[in-house]
C-alpha positions, 0 to 999 in steps of 0.5 A: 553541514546543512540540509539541502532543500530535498532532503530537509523536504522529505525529513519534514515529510517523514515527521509529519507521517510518522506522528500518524503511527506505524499501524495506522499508516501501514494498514492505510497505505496496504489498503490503499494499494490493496483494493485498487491492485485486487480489482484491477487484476481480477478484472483484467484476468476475467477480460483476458479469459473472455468473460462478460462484464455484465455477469461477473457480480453474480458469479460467486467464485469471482467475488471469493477471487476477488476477495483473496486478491484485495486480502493479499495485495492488502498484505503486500501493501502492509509489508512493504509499508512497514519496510519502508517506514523501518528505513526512514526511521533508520534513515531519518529518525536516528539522526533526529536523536542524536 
């Protein structure tokens, strides 16, 4: 039985990022979403707390918050990169071999 359109789209999809590598692709996209998630949460803490915008680059113990923040979302983003890639490997890579 063929592909339809859509899926045959994202196998072509999957075959054009899994040549990139597991890895690279992971820490990739984990900071891709870590970055942008760790900035915008501490900022949006900071905004709720009542803090200025102008002093917050000079307060240390912000920039160590901050920091954890982009660490860790970094780490999510890389978890749940890998998951992701694990499934369409199942998904689009097993069939691919037989």
């Amino acid at each position: 039985m063929p592909e339809n359109p859509i899926e045959a789209q994202r196998r072509a999809e999957w075959e054009r990022i899994r040549r990139t590598g597991v890895w690279p692709h992971a820490i990739r996209r984990g900071l891709l979403r870590g970055i942008p998630m760790g900035l915008g949460i501490i900022l949006l803490l900071e905004l709720l707390q009542g803090h200025p915008l102008d002093g917050m680059l000079r307060d240390g113990a912000l920039l160590g918050r901050l920091a954890l923040a982009v660490v860790l979302f970094s780490i999510g983003g890389v978890v749940s990169t890998y998951a992701r890639w694990r499934a369409l490997d199942l998904r689009f890579g097993a069939a691919r071999e037989e």
